[in-house]
C-alpha positions in Angstrom: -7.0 32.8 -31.9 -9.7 33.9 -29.8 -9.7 33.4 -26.0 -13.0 31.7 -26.3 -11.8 30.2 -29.4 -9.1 28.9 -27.3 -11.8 27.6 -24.4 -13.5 26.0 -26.7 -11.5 23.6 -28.4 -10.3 22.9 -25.0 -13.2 22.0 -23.5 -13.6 19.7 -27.1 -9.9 18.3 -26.4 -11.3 17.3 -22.7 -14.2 15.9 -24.0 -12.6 13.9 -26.3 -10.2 12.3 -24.2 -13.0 11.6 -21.8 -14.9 9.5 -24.6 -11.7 8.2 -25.5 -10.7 6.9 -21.9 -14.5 6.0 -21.2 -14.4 3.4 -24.3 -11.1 2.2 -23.3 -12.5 1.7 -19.6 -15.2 0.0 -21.0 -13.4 -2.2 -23.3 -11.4 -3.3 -20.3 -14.2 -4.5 -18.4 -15.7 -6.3 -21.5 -12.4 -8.5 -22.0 -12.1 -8.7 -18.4 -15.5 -10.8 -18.3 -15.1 -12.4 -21.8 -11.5 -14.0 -20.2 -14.1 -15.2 -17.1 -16.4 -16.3 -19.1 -14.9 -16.8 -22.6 -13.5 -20.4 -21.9 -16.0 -21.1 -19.2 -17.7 -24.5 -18.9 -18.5 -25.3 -15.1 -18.0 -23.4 -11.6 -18.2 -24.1 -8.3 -17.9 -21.8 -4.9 -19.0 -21.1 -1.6 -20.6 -18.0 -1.0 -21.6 -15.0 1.6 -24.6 -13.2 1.1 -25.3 -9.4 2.5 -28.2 -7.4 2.0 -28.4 -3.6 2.5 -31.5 -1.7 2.4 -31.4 2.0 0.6 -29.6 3.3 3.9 -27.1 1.1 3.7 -27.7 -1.2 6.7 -27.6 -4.4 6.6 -30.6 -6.3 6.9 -29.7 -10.0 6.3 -26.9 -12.1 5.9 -27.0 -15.9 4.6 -24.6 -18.3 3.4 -24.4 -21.5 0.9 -23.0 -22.9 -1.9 -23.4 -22.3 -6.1 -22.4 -24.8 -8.9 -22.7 -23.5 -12.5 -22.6 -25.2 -15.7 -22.9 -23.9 -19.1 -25.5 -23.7 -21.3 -28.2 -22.5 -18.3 -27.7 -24.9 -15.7 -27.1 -23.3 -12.2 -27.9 -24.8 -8.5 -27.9 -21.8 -6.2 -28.2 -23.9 -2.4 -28.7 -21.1 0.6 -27.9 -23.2 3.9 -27.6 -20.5 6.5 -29.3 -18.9 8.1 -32.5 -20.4 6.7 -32.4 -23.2 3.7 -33.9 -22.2 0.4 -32.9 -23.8 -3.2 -33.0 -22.4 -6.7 -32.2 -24.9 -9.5 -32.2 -23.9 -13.2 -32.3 -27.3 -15.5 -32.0 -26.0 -19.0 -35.3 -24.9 -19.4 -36.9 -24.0 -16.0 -36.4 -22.6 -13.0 -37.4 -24.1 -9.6 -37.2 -22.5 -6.3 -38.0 -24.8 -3.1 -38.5 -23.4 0.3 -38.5 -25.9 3.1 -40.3 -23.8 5.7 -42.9 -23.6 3.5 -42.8 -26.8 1.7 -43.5 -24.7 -1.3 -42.0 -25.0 -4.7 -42.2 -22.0 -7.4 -41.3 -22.7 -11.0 -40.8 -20.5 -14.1 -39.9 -21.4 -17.8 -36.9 -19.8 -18.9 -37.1 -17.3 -21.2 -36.3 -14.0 -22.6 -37.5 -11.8 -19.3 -34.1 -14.3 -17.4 -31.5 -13.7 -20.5 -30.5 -10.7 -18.3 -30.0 -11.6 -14.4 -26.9 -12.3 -13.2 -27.3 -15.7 -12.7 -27.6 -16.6 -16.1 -24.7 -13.7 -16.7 -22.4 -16.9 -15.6 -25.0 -19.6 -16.8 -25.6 -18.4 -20.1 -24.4 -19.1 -23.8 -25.1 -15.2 -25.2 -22.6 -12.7 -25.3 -22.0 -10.4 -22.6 -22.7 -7.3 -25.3 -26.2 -8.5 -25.9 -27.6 -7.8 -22.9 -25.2 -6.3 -20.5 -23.6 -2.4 -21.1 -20.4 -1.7 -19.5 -20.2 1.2 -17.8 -17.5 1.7 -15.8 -14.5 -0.2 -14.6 -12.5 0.7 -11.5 -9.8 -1.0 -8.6 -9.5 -0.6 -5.0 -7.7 -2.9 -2.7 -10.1 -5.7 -2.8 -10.6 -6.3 -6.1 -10.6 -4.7 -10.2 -14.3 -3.7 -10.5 -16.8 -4.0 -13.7 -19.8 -2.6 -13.6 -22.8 -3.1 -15.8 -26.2 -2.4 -16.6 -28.7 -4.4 -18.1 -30.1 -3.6 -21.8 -33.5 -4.7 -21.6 -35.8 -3.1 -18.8 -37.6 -6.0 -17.5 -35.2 -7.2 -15.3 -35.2 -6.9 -11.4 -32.1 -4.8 -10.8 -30.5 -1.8 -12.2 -27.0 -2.9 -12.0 -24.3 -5.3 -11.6 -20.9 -5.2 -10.8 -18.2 -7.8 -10.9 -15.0 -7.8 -8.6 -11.8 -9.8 -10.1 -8.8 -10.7 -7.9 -6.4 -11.9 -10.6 -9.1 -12.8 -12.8 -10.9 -15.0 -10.6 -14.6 -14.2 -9.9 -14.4 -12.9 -6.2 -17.2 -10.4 -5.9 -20.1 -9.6 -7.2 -23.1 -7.0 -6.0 -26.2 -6.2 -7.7 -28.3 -3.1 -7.1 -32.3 -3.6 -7.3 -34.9 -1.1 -8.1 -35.9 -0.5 -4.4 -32.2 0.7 -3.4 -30.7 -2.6 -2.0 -27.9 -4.4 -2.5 -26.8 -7.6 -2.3 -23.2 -8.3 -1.8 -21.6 -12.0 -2.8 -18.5 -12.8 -1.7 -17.1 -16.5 -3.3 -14.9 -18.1 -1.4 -13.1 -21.8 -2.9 -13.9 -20.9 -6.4 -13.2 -23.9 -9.1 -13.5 -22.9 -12.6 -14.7 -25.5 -14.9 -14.6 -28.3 -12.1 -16.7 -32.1 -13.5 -19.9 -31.8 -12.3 -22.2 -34.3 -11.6 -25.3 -33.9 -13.8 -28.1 -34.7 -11.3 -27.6 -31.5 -9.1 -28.8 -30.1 -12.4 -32.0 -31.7 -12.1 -34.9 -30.9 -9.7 -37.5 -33.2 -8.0 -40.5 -32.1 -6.3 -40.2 -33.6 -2.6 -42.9 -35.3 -2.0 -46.3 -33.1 0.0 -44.6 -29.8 -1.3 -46.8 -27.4 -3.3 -46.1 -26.2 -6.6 -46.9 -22.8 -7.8 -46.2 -22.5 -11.4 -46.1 -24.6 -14.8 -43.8 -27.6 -13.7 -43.9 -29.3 -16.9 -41.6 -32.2 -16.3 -38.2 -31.0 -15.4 -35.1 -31.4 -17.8 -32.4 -34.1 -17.3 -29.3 -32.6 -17.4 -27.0 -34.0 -20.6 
């Protein structure tokens, strides 16, 4: 044998192992959110909120609360330093700003199948629309991180952090270089929820921007 015989089926052998220890990695961080996930009905946490710009400062820090159930029901409540509330009710998504006394709605669709909020919301699989792409531990938490399938969505990546298979972290990268940075605190998994926090009502003098429809009752 050659010595660039011998190069390159070693170079191949490297390669290979890579692949192989790049699927295993990624199969990892598949079963890691399938086990968050896979038996998930309802959650409940406090959380932080930090926003870096592109240079990594931080430009804004906020703080609230998030209930989750399953199938697309979520009620993301900011209270510091400004309040702000995001319901999803099965087939909409409102957004109420006080300060503005403005309400924003959306119909849930396709173009939402991929955010992270309906990541822990939804009822597809986590191979549908999500790509695992690399897993990783430090001494905060095991890390998953993924990337979005379709190309419609409003970030380029999201990664998970696990501390003993509870949902601790989780940071998403958007397409003008921030990052936003949740840290749960008090997390309940699959907690009885009451139905109405599901369900949005317009307060009354706010204006809505968007097809409100009449808004789901939560089953």
């Amino acid at each position: 044998m050659t010595i660039q015989s011998f190069a390159r089926r070693t170079i191949a052998a490297l390669f290979l192992s890579l692949a192989i220890a790049n699927a295993q990695a990624a199969d990892d961080g598949y079963q890691r959110v399938d086990r968050l996930l896979g038996n998930l009905q309802s959650l409940q946490a406090d959380f932080k909120q930090t926003l870096t710009d592109s240079k990594g400062e931080v430009t804004e820090q906020s703080s609230g609360t998030i209930a989750i159930r399953r199938p697309n029901r979520f009620r993301w409540e900011y209270r510091l330093p400004h309040e702000q509330l995001m319901v999803a009710d099965g087939t909409r998504i409102w957004l109420f700003d006080p300060d503005l006394e403005q309400v924003t709605v959306r119909r849930m669709g396709d173009s939402l199948s991929a955010t992270p909020a309906m990541l822990l919301s939804g009822d597809g699989k986590l191979a549908d629309n999500f790509t695992v792409t690399k897993t990783s531990q430090d001494a905060a938490a095991q890390w998953v991180m993924m990337e979005p399938k379709r190309n419609d969505t409003d970030f380029k990546w999201v990664r998970l952090g696990f501390a003993s298979d509870v949902l601790k972290y989780m940071q998403l990268a958007d397409k003008l270089g921030q990052i936003t940075t949740l840290e749960f605190d008090n997390v309940q998994k699959n907690p009885s929820l009451d139905a109405s926090l599901f369900v949005f009502e317009v307060p009354e003098g706010a204006d809505v921007i968007g097809d409100a429809g009449t808004a789901a009752s939560a089953p």
